[in-house]
C-alpha positions as CSV (number, residue, x, y, z in Angstrom):
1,X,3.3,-28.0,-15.4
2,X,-0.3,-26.9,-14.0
3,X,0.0,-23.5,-12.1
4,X,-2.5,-25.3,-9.6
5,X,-0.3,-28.1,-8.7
6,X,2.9,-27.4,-5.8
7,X,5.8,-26.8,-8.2
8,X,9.2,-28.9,-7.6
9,X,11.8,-29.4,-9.7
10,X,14.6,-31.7,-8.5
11,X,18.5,-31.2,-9.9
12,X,21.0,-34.0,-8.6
13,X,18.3,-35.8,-6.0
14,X,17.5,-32.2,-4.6
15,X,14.2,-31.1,-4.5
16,X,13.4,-27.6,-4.6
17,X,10.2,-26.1,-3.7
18,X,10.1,-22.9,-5.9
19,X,7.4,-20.9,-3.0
20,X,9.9,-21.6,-0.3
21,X,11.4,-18.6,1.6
22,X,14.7,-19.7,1.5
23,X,16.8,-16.7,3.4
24,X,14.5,-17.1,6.3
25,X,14.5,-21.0,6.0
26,X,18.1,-21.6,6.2
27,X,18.2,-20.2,9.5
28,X,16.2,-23.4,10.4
29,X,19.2,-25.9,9.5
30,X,21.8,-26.1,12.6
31,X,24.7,-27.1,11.7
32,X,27.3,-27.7,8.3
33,X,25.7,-30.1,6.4
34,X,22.4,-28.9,6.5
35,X,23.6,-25.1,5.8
36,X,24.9,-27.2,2.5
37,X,22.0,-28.9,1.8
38,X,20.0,-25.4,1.7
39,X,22.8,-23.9,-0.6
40,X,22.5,-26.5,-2.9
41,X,18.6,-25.9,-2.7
42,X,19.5,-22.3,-3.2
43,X,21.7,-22.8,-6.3
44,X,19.5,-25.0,-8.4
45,X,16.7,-22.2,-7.8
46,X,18.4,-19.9,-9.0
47,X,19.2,-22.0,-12.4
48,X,15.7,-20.7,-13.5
49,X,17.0,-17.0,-14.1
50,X,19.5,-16.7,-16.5
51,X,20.9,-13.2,-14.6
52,X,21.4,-15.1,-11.2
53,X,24.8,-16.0,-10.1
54,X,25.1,-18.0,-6.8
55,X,28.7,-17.0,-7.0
56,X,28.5,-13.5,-7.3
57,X,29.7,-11.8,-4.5
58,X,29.5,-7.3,-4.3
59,X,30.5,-4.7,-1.8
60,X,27.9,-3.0,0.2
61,X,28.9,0.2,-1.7
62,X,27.6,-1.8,-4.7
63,X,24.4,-2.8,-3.3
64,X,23.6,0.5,-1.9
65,X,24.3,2.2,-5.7
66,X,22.1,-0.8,-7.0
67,X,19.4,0.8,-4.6
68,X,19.7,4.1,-4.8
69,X,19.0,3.8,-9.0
70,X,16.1,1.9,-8.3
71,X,15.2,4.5,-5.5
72,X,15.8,7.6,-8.0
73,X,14.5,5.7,-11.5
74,X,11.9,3.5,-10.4
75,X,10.2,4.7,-7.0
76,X,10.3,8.4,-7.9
77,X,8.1,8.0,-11.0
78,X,5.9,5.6,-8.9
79,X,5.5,8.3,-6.6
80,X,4.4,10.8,-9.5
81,X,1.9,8.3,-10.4
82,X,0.8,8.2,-6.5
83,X,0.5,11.6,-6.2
84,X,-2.4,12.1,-9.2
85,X,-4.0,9.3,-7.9
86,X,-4.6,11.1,-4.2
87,X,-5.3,13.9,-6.3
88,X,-7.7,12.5,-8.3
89,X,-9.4,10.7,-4.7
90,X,-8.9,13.8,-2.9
91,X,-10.4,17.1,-4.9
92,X,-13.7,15.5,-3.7
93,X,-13.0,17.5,-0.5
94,X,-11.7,20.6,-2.0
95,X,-14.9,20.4,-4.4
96,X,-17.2,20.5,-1.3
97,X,-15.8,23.8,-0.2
98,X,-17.0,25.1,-4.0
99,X,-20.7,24.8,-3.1
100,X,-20.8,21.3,-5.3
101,X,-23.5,20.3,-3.1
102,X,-25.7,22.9,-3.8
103,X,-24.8,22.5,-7.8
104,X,-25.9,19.4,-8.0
105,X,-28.6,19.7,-5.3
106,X,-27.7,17.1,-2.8
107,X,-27.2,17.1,0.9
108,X,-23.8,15.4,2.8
109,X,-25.8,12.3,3.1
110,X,-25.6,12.1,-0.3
111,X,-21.7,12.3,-0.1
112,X,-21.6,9.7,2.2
113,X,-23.3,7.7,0.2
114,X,-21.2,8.8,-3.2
115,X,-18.2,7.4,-0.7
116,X,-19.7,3.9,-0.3
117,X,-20.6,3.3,-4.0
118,X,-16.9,4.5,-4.7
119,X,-15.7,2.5,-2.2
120,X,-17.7,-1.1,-2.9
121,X,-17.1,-0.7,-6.6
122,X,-13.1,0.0,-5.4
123,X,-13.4,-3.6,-3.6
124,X,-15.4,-5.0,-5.8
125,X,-12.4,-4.6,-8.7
126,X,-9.7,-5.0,-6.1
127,X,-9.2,-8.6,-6.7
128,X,-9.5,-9.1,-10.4
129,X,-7.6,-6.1,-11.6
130,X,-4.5,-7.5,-9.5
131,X,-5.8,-10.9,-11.3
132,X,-4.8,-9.3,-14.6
133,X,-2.0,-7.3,-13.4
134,X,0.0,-10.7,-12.4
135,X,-0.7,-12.1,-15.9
136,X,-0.1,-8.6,-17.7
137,X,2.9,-7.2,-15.8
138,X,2.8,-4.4,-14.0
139,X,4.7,-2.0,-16.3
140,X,1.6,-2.8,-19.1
141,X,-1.5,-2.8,-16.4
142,X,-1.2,0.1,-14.2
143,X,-0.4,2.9,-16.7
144,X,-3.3,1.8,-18.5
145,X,-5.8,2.1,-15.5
146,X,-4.2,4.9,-14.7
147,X,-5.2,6.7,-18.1
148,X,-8.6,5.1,-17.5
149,X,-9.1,6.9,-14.3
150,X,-8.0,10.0,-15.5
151,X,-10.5,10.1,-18.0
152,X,-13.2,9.1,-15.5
153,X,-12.4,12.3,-13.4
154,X,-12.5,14.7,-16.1
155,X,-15.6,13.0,-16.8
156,X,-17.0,14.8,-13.5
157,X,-17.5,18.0,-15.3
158,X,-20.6,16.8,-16.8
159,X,-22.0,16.1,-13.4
160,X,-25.4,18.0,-12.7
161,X,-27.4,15.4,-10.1
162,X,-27.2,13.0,-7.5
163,X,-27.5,10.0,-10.3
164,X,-24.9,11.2,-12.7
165,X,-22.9,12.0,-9.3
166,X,-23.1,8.1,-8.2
167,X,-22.4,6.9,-11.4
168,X,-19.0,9.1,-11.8
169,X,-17.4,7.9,-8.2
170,X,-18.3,4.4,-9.5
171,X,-16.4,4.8,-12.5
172,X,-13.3,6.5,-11.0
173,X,-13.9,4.1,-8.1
174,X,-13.6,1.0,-10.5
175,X,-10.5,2.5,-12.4
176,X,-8.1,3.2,-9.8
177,X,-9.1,-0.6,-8.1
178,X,-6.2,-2.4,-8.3
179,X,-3.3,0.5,-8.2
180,X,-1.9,0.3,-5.0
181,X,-1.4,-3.7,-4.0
182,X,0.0,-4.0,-7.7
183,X,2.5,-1.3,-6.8
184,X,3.5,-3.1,-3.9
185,X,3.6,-6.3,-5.7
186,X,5.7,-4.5,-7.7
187,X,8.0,-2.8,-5.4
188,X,9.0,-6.9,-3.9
189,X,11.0,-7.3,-7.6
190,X,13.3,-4.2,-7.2
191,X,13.8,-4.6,-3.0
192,X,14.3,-7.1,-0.5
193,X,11.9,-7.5,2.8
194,X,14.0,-5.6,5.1
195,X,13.6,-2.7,2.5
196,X,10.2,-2.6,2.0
197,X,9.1,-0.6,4.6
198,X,11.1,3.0,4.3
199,X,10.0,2.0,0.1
200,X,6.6,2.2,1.0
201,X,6.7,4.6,3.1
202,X,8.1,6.9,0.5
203,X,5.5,5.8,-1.8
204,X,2.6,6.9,0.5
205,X,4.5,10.0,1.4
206,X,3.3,11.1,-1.9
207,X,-0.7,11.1,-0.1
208,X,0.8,13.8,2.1
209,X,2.9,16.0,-0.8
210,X,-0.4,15.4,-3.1
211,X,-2.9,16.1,0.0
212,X,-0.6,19.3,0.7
213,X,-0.5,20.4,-2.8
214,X,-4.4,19.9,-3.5
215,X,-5.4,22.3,-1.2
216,X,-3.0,25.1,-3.0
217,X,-3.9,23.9,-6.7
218,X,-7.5,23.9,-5.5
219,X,-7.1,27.5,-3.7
220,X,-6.2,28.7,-7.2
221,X,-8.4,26.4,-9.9
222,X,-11.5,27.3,-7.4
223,X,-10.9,31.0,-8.3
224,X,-11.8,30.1,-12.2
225,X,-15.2,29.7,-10.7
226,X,-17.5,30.9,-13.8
227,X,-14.8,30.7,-16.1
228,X,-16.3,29.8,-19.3
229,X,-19.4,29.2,-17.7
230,X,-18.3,26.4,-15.4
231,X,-18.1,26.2,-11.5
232,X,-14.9,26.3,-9.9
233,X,-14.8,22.2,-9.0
234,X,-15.9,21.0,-12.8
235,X,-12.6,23.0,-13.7
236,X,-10.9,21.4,-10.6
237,X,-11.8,18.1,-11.8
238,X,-11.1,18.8,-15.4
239,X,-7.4,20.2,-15.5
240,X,-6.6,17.4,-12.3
241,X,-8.0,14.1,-15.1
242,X,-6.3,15.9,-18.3
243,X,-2.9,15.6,-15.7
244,X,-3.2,12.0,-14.6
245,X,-4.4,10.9,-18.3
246,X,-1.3,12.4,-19.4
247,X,1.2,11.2,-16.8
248,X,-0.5,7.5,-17.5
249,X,0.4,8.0,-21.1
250,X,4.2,8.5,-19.9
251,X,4.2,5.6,-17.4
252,X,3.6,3.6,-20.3
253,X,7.2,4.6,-21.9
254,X,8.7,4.9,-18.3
255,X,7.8,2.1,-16.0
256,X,10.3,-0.4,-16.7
257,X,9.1,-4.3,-16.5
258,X,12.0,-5.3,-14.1
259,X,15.1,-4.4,-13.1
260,X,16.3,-6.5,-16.0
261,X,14.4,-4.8,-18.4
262,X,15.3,-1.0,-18.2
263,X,16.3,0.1,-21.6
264,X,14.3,1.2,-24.5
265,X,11.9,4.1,-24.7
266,X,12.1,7.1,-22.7
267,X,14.0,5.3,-20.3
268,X,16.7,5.6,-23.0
269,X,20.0,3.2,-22.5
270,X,18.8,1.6,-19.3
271,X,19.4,2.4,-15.1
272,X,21.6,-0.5,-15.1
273,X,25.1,-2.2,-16.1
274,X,25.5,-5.6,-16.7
275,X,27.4,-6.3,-13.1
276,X,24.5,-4.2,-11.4
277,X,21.7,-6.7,-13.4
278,X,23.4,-9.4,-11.8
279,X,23.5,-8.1,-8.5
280,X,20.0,-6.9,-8.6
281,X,18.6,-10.2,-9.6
282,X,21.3,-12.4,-7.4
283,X,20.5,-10.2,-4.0
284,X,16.9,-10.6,-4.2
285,X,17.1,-14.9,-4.9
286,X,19.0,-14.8,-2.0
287,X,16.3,-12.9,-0.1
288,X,13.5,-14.5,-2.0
289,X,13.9,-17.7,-4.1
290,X,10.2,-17.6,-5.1
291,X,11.5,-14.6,-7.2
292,X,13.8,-16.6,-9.2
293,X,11.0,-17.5,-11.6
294,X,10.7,-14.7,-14.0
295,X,7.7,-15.7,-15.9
296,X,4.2,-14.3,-15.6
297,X,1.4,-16.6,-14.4
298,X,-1.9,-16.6,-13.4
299,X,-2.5,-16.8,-10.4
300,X,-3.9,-20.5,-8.8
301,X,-7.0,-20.9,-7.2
302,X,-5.5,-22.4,-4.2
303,X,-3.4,-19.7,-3.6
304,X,-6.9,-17.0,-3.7
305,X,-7.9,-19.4,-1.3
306,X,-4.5,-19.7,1.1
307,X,-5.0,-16.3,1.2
308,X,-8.8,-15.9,2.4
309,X,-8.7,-18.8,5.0
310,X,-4.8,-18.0,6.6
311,X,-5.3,-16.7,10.2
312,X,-2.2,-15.3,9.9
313,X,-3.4,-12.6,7.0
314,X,-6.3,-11.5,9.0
315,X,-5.1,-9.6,11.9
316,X,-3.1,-7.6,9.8
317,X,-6.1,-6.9,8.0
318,X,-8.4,-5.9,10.8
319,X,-5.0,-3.1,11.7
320,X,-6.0,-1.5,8.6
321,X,-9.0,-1.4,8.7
322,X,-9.5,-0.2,12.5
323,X,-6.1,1.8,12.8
324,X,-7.4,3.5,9.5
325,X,-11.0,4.2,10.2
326,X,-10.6,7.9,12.0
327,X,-8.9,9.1,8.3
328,X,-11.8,9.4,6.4
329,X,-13.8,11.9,8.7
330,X,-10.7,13.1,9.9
331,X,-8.8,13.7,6.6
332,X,-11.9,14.2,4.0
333,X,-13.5,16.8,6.1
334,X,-10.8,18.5,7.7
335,X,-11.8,21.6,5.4
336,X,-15.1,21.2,5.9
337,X,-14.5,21.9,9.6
338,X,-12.2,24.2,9.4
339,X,-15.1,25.8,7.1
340,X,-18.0,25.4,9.6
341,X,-15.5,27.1,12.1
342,X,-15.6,30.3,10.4
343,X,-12.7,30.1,7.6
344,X,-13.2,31.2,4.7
345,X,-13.6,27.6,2.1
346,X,-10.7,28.7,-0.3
347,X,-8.3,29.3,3.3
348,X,-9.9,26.4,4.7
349,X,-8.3,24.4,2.1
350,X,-4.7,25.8,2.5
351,X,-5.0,25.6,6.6
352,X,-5.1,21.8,6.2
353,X,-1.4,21.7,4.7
354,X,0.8,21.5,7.7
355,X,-1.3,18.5,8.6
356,X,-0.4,16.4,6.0
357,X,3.3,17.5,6.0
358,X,3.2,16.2,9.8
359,X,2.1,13.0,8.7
360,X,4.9,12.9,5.9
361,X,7.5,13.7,8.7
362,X,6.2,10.8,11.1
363,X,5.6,7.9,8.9
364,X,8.9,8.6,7.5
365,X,10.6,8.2,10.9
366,X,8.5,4.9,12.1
367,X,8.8,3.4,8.6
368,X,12.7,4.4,8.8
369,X,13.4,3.1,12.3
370,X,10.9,-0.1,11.6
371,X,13.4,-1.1,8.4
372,X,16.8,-0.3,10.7
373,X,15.4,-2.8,13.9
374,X,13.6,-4.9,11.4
375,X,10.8,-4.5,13.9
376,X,6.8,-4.0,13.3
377,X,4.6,-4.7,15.5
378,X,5.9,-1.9,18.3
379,X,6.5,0.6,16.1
380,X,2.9,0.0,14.7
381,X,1.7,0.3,18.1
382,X,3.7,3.2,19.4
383,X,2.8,5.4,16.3
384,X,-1.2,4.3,16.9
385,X,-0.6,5.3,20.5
386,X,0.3,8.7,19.2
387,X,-2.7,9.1,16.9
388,X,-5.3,7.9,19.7
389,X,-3.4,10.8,21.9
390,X,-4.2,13.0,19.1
391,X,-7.7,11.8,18.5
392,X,-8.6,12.1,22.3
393,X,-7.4,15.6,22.6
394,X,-10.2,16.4,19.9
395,X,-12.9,15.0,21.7
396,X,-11.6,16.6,25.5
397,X,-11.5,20.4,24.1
398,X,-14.3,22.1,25.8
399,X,-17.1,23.9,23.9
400,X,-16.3,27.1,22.4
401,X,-12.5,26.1,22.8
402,X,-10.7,28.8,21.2
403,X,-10.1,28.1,17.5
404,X,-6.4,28.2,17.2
405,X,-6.4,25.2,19.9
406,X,-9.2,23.4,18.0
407,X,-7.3,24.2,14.9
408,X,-3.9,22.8,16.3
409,X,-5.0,19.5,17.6
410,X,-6.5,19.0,14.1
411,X,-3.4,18.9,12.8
412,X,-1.3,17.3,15.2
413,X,-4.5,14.1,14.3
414,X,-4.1,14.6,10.4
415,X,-0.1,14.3,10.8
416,X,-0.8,10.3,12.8
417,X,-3.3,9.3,10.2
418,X,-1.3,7.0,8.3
419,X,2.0,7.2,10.3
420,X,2.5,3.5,10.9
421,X,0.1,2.3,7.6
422,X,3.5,1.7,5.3
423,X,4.6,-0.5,8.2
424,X,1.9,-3.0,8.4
425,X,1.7,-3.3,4.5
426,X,5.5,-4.1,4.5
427,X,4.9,-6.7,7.2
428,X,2.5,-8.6,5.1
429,X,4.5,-8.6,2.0
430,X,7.0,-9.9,3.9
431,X,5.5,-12.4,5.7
432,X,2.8,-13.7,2.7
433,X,4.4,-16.5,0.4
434,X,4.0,-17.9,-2.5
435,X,3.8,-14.4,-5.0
436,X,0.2,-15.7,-6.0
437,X,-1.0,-15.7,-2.0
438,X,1.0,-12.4,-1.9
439,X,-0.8,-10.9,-4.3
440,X,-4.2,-11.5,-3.0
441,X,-3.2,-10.7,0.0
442,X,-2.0,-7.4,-0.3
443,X,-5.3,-6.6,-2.9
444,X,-7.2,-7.6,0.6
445,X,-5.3,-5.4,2.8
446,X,-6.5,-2.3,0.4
447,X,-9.7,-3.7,0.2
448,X,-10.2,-3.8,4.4
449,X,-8.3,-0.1,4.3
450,X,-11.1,1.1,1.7
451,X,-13.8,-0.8,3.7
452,X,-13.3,1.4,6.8
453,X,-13.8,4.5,4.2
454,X,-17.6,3.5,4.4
455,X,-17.7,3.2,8.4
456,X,-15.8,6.1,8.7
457,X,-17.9,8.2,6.5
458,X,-20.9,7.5,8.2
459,X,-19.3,8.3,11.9
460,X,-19.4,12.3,11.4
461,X,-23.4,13.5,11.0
462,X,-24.4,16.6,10.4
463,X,-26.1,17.2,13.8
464,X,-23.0,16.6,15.8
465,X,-20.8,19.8,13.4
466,X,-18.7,21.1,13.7
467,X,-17.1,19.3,16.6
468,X,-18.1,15.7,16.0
469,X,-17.4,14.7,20.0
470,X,-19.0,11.8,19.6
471,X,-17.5,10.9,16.4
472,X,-14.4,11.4,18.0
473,X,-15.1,9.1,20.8
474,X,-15.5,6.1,18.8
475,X,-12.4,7.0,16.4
476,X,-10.4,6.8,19.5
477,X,-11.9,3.3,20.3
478,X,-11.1,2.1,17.1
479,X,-7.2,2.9,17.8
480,X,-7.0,1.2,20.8
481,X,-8.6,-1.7,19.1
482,X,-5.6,-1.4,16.5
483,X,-3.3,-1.2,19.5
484,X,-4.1,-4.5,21.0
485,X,-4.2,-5.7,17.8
486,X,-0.7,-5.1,16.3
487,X,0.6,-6.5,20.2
488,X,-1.3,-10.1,19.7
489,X,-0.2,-10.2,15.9
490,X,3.3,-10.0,17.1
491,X,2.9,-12.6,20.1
492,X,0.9,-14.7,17.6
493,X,3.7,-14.7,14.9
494,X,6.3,-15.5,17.5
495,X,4.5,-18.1,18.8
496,X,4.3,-20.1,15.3
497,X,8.0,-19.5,15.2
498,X,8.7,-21.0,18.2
499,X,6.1,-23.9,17.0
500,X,8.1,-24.4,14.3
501,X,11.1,-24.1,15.7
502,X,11.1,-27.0,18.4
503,X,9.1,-28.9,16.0
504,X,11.9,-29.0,13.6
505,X,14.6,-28.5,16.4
506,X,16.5,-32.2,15.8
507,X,16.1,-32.7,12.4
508,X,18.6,-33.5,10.1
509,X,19.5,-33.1,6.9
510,X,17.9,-36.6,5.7
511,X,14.6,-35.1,7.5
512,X,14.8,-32.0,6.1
513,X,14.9,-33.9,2.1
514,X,12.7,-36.1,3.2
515,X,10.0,-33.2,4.3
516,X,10.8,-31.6,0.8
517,X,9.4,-34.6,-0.7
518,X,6.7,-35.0,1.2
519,X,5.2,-32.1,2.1
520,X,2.6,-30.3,1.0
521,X,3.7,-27.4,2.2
522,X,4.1,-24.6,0.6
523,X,5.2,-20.7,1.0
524,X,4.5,-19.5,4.5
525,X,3.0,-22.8,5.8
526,X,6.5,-24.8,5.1
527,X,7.9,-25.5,8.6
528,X,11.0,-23.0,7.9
529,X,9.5,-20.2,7.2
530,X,10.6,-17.6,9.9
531,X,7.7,-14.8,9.9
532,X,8.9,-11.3,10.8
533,X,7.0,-9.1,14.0
């Protein structure tokens, strides 16, 4: 069967459209007979994985143990992973503070610049390493690029010009492409939609414990300045790529493939018994039947395409990159200002800490509350709302403010930088089908959240330090643009549902086959696919 065409299989006259939201869909049939009709559906789906059982029934206790392993086994070590990654992207700003400018003679332009190169080769790569990781598997893919970054960071110690400096981000920039949309991807096979959000949000709350942490490893591996004859940011970089080159190493003995596929290596007898494999597998059918193929494919042309062209991708893409604009200047050069201030660099670092465990503290609670009202456009609003506050405050702080206030408001920005980001990734995941579209989908919502990295760097010049009023200005214009943004996707998305819904509001059971037979149709364009705001 080409991976190109719609795949249907059909068991006792019933066709079954394997990139068709089923838990969603059934919502769609009114009455007995169709609710039978989708069961059946439902049922011969599930015939393709040997470890579902449509009869299987559990307690909530048993489903909640189910994702608390997963939680503890699975998410935790993703998080490790996470956190030398932001290391790895972050010590660029704790290098700064280490005079690496004037050690490789260059200016901040030429920063600004290193952060577009790292950040076009990062899109560039975005697409095709997720290309790979579909047809690879996860568990194989992403510890390898993961060792290949590594390397490319400890590779900065051999920096010594503004060429060898280009060429280094482009490397570590083309490495880590692919990471974080193939983590997601990945996340979808161990939770269900409803789940996804607090997940991520965990996952990201590993930028804040790794932003935290950076600034104290780097307070102390800055001190080693002239330590064997090397500056104090080639030994930063050096000991931080040895780490994530080793953790990669382990990821490839501890990432499991699936959450049938758990025992063996240093993952020793397995996270899971039998009844909890079946459960596992069963519960997320039932949330997802485009999950109840286990195979690996590539993925189609048509669905790159679905992906590019759907209107209903692209305002979720224009949140991230808008609502995540102000984090660049804000976050990469929060030591720097603190530094132009008057702090000392090596204290300058460590006073940026409370910022980012603010931001852990908030986008836990939106991502928390958005998964208990299985809402997401408001709480992506509200928690914008709160950032622009934050951002605004910046800019209105007279001249020669005292420092303390200055120094306040710059943390109360850094803790909304990325409060309500888990939320909007979580609502495309859950509202992108077939897992091909999904996939590219989620590789362009990085892509657009990497994109702003090069408009954002360019906002704060060196004539406008150490305040950056004017920089703050338009930061704040760009949230209020995010604002409006997450309120017409949620008015948008209810207004297809309502489409669809007095489209399809008489139809019977015949109608519904029939439209199975039919259609073309397929994932998120079907007629019962209910989209979450």
């Amino acid at each position: 069967m080409s991976s190109e065409k719609q795949e249907v299989y059909e068991h006792n006259g019933v066709p079954v459209d394997l990139e068709h939201k089923g838990s969603d869909a059934s919502s769609s049939l009114n009455g007995d007979t169709h609710a039978d009709y989708a069961d059946n559906k439902l049922r011969v789906l599930g015939q393709l994985n040997p470890h579902y059982d449509h009869d299987l029934t559990w307690t909530e206790a048993e489903e909640r143990e189910v994702v608390r392993i997963f939680d503890l086994k699975v998410l935790s070590w993703i998080g490790v992973m996470f956190f030398f990654l932001q290391l790895d992207r972050g010590n660029l700003s704790n290098a700064l503070t280490d005079n690496l400018m004037g050690d490789l003679g260059v200016d901040l332009n030429t920063m600004t610049l290193g952060t577009t190169v790292f950040i076009l080769v990062f899109c560039f790569f975005e697409i095709p390493s997720n290309l790979v990781l579909r047809r690879a598997g996860a568990h194989r893919w992403i510890p390898f690029l993961m060792v290949l970054w590594g390397l490319a960071t400890a590779a900065q110690l051999w920096m010594h010009n503004k060429v060898t400096f280009l060429i280094c981000r482009a490397f570590v920039g083309m490495f880590e492409a692919g990471y974080i949309p193939g983590i997601a991807i990945y996340l979808t096979t161990y939770y269900k939609r409803q789940e996804m959000a607090l997940r991520m949000s965990i996952f990201w709350s590993t930028l804040a414990i790794s932003n935290s942490c950076a600034g104290v490893l780097a307070y102390f591996i800055l001190q080693m300045r002239g330590t064997g004859g090397l500056a104090g940011w080639k030994w930063l970089f050096l000991i931080e790529g040895i780490a994530t080159t080793f953790v990669g190493v382990l990821s490839f003995f501890i990432l499991p493939e699936g959450p049938i596929a758990t025992r063996g290596y240093l993952r020793f007898a397995g996270y899971l018994t039998e009844r909890q494999e079946l459960i596992a597998i069963t519960r997320l059918i039932r949330d997802d039947p485009s999950k109840a193929d286990p195979g690996k494919r590539i993925v189609p042309k048509a669905d790159i395409w679905r992906a590019v062209k759907s209107p209903r991708i692209w305002p979720n893409l224009l949140i991230g990159f808008f609502g995540l604009l102000p984090s660049t200047p804000i976050g990469a050069f929060a030591p720097l200002i603190l530094k132009m201030l008057g702090f000392n660099g090596l204290k300058a670092n460590l006073m940026t800490i409370p910022g980012y465990i603010l931001g852990l503290a908030v986008m836990s609670l939106v991502s928390y509350s958005s998964d208990k009202f299985n809402e997401r456009a408001f709480h992506g609003a509200a928690a914008t709302l709160y950032y622009a506050c934050c951002v605004a405050g910046l800019a209105l702080l007279p001249i020669g403010t005292d420092k303390v206030n200055l120094y306040i408001c710059l943390i109360f920005a850094m803790g909304g930088s990325t409060c309500w980001h888990p939320v909007n990734a979580a609502w495309i995941a859950g509202n992108t089908a077939p897992v091909g579209k999904r996939t590219i989908a989620l590789a362009m919502y990085i892509m657009s959240v990497n994109l702003t990295g090069i408009a954002g760097s360019n906002i704060f010049r060196s004539k406008d330090a150490p305040r950056f009023i004017t920089g703050m200005w338009a930061l704040f214009a760009s949230l209020i643009i995010t604002i409006s943004l997450f309120i017409f996707q949620r008015y948008h998305l209810l207004y297809i549902n309502r489409k669809r819904a007095l489209a399809t509001k008489n139809w019977t059971a015949e109608d519904w086959r029939h439209y199975d037979e039919t259609t073309t149709d397929i994932g998120d364009d079907r007629l019962d696919f209910v989209f979450q705001v």
